[in-house]
The first five atom37 places (N, CA, C, CB, O) and aatype in JSON, in Angstrom:
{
  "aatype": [20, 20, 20, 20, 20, 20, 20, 20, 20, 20, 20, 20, 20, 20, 20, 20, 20, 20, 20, 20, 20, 20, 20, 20, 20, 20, 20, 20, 20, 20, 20, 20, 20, 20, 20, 20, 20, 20, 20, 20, 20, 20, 20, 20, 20, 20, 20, 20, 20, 20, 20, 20, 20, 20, 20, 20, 20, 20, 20, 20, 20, 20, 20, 20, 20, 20, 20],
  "atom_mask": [
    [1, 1, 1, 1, 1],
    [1, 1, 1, 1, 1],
    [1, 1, 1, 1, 1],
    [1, 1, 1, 1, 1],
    [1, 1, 1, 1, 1],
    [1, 1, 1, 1, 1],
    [1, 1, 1, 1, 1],
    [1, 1, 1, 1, 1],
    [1, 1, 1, 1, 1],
    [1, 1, 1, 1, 1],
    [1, 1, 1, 1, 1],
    [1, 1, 1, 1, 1],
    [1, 1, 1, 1, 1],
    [1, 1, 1, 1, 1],
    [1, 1, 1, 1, 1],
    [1, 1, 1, 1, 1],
    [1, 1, 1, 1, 1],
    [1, 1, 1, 1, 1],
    [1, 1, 1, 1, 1],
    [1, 1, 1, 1, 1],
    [1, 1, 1, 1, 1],
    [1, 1, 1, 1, 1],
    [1, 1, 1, 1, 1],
    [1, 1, 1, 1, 1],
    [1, 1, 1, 1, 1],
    [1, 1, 1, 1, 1],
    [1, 1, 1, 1, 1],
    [1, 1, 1, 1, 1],
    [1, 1, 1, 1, 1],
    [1, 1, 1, 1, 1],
    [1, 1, 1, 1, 1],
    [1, 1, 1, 1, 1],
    [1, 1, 1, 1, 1],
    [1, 1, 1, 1, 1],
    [1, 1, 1, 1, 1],
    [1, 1, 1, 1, 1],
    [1, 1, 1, 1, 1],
    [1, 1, 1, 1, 1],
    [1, 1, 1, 1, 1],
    [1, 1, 1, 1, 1],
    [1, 1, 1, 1, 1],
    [1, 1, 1, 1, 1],
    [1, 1, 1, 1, 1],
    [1, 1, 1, 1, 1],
    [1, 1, 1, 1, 1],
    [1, 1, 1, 1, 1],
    [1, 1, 1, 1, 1],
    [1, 1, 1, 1, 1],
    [1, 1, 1, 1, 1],
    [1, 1, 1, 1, 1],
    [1, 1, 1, 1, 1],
    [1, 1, 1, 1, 1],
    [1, 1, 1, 1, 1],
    [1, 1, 1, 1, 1],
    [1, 1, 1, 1, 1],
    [1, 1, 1, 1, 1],
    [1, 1, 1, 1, 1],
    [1, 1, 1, 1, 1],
    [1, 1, 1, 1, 1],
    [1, 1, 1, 1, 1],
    [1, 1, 1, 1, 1],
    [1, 1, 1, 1, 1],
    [1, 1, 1, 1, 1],
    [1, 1, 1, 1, 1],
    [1, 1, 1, 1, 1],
    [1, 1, 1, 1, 1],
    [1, 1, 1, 1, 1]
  ],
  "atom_positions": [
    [[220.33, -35.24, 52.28], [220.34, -35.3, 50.84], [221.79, -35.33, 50.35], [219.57, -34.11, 50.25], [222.55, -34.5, 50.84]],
    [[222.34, -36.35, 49.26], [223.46, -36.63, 48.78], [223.7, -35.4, 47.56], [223.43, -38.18, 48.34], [222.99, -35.26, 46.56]],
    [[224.8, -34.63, 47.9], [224.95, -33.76, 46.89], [226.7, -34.03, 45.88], [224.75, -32.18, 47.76], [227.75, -33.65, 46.39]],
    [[226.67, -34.46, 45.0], [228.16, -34.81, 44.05], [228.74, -33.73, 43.98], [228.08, -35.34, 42.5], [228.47, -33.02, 43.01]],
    [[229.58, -33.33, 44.84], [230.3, -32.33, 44.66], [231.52, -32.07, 44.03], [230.4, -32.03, 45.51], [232.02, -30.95, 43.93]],
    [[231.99, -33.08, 43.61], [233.04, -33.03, 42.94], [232.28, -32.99, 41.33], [234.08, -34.3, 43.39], [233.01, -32.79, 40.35]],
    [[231.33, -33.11, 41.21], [230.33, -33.16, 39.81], [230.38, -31.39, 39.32], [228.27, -33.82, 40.31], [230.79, -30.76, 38.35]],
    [[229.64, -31.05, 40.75], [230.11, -29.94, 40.27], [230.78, -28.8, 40.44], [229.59, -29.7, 40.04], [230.65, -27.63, 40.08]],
    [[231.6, -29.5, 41.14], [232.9, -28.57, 40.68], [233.73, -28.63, 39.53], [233.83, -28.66, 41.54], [234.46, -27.76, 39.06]],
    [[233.5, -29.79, 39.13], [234.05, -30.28, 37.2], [233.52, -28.98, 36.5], [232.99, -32.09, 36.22], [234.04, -28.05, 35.88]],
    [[232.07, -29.37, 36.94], [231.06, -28.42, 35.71], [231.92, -26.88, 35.5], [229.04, -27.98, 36.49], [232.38, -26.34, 34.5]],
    [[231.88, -26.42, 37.25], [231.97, -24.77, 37.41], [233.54, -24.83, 37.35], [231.22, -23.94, 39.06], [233.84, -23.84, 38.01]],
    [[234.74, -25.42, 36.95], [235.63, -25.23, 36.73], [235.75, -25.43, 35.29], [236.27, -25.75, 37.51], [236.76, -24.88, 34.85]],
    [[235.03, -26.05, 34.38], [235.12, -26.21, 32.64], [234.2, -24.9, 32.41], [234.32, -27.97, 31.79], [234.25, -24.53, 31.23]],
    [[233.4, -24.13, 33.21], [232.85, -22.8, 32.91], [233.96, -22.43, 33.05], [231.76, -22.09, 33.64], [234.7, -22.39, 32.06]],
    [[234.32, -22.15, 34.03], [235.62, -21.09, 34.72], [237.01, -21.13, 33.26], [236.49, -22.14, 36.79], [237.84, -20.23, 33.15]],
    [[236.97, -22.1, 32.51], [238.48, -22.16, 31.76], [237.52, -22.0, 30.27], [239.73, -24.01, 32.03], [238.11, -21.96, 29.19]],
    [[236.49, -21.94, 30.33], [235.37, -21.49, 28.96], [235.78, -19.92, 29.42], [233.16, -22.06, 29.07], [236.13, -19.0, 28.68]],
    [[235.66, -19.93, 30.32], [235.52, -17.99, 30.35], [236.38, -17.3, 30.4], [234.94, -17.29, 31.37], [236.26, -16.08, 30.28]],
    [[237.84, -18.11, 30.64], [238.92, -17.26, 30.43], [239.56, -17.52, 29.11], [239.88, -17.39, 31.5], [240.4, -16.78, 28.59]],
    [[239.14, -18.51, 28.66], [239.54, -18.3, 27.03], [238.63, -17.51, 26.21], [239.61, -19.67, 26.25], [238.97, -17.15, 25.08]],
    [[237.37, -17.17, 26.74], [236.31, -15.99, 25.77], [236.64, -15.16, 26.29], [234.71, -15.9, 25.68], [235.87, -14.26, 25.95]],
    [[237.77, -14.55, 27.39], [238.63, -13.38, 27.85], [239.14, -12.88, 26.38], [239.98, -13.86, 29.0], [238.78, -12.18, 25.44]],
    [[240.59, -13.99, 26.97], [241.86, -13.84, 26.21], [241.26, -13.61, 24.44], [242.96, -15.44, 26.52], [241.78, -12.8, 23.68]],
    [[240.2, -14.42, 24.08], [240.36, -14.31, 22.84], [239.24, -12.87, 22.27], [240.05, -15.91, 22.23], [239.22, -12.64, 21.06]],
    [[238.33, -11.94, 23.26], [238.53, -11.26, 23.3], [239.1, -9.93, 23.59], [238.24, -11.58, 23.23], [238.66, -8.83, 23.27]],
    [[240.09, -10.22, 24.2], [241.06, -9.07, 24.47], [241.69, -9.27, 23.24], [242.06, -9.12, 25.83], [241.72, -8.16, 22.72]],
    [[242.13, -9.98, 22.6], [243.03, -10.24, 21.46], [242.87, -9.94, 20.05], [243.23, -11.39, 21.45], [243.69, -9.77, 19.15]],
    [[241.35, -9.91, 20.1], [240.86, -9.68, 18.86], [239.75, -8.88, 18.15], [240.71, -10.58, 18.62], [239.37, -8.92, 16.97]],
    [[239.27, -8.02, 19.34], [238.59, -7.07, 19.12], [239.21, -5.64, 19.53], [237.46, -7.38, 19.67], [238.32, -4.89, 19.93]],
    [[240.37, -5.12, 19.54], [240.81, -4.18, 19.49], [240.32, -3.09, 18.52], [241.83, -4.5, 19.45], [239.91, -1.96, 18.79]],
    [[240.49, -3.78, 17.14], [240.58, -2.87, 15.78], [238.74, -2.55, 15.99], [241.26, -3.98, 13.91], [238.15, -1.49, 15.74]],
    [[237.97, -4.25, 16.7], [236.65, -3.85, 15.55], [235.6, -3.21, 16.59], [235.8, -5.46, 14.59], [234.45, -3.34, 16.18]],
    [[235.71, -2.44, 18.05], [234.39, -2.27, 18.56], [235.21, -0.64, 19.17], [233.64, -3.78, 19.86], [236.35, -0.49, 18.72]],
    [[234.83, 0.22, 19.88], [235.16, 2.06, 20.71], [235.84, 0.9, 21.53], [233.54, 3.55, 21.69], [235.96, -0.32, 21.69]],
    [[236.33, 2.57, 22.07], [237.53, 2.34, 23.71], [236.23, 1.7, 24.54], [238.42, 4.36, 24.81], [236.33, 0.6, 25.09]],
    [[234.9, 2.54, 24.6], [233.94, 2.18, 26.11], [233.04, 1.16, 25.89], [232.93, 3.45, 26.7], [232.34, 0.75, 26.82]],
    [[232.9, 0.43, 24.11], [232.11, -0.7, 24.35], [233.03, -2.15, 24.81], [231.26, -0.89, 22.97], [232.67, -3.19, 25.37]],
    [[234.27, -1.73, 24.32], [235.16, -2.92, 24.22], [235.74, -2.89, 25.86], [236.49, -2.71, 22.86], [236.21, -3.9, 26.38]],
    [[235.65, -1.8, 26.48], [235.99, -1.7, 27.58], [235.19, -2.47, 28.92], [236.05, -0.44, 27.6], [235.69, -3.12, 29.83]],
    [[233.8, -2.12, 28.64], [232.37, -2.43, 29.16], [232.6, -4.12, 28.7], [230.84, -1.37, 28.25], [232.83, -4.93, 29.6]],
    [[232.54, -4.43, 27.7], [232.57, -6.16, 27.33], [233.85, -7.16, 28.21], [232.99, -6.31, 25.38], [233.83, -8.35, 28.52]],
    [[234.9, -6.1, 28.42], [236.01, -7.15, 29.25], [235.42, -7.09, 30.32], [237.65, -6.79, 29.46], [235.36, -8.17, 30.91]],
    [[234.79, -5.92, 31.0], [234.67, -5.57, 32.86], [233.76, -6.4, 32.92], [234.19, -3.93, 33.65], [233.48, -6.8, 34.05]],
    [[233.05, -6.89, 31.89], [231.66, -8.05, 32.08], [232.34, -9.39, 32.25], [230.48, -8.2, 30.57], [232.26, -10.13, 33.23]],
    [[233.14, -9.61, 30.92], [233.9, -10.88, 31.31], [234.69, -11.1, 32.14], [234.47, -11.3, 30.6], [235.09, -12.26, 32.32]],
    [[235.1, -10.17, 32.8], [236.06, -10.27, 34.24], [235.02, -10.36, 35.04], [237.13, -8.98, 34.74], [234.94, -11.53, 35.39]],
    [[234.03, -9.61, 35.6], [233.03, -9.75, 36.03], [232.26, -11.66, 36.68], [232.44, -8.98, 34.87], [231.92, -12.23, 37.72]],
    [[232.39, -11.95, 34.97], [231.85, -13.57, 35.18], [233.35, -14.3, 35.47], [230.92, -14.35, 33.49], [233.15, -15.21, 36.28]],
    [[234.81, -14.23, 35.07], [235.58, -14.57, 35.24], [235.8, -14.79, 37.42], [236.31, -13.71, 34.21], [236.11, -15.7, 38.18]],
    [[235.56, -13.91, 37.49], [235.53, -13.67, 39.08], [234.03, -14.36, 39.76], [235.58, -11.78, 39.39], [234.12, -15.43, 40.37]],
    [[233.38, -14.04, 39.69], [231.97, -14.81, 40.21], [232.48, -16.74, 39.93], [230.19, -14.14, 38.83], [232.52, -17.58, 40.83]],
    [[232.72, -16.91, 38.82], [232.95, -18.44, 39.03], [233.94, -19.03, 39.29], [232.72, -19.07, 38.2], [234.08, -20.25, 39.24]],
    [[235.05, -17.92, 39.74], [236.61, -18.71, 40.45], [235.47, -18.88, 41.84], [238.67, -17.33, 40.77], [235.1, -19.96, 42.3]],
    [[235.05, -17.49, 42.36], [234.03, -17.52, 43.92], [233.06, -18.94, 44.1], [232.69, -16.0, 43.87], [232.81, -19.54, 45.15]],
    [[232.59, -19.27, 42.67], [231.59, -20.61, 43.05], [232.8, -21.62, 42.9], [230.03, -21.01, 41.8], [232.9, -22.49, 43.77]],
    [[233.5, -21.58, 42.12], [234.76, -22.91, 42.14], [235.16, -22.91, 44.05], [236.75, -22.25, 40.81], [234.9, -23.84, 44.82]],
    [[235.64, -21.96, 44.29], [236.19, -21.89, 46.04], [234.76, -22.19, 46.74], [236.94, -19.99, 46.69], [234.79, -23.19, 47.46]],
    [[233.61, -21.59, 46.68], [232.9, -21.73, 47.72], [231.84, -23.43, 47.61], [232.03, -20.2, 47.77], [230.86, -23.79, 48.25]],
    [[232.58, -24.06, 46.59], [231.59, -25.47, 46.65], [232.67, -26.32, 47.25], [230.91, -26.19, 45.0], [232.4, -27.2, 48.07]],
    [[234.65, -25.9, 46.59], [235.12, -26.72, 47.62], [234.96, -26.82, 48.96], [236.06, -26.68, 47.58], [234.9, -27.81, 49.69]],
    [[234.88, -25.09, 49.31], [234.34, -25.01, 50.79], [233.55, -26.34, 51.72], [233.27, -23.86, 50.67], [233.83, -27.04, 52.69]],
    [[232.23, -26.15, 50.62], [231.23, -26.37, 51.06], [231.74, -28.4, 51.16], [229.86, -25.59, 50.01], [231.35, -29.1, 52.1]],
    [[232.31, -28.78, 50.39], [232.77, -30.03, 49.85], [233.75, -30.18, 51.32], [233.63, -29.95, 48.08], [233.48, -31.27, 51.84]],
    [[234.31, -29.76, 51.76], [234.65, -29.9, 52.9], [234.21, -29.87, 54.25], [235.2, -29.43, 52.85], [234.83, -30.26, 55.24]],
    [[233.61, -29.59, 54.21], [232.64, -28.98, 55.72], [231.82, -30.04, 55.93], [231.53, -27.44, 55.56], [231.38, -30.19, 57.07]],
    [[231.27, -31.44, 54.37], [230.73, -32.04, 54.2], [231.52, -33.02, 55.11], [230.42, -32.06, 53.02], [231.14, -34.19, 55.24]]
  ]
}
């Protein structure tokens, strides 16, 4: 079975730079408006997804190679 891997690795790398700008622009701008432990809890999530899709970005080139 033919799988486009460079398709999607486009996809999971335009997630990957979606999710570090819904980082940055909440680290930046919710200081004033949410507590220390909800605003705290909301980055460790977005780091959370920030990290899981650098892991699928590396593990499809992987896989894109092995091909």
């Amino acid at each position: 079975m033919y799988v486009n891997y460079d398709l999607m690795i486009e996809h999971a790398k335009g997630e990957l730079d979606r999710s570090i700008k819904e980082l940055r622009f909440y680290r930046m701008y919710t200081s004033k408006l949410e507590t220390g432990f909800t605003r705290k809890e909301n980055i460790r999530n977005l780091q959370n997804r920030k990290r899981m899709l650098e892991q699928r970005v590396q593990m499809l080139k992987e896989q894109k190679n092995a091909q």
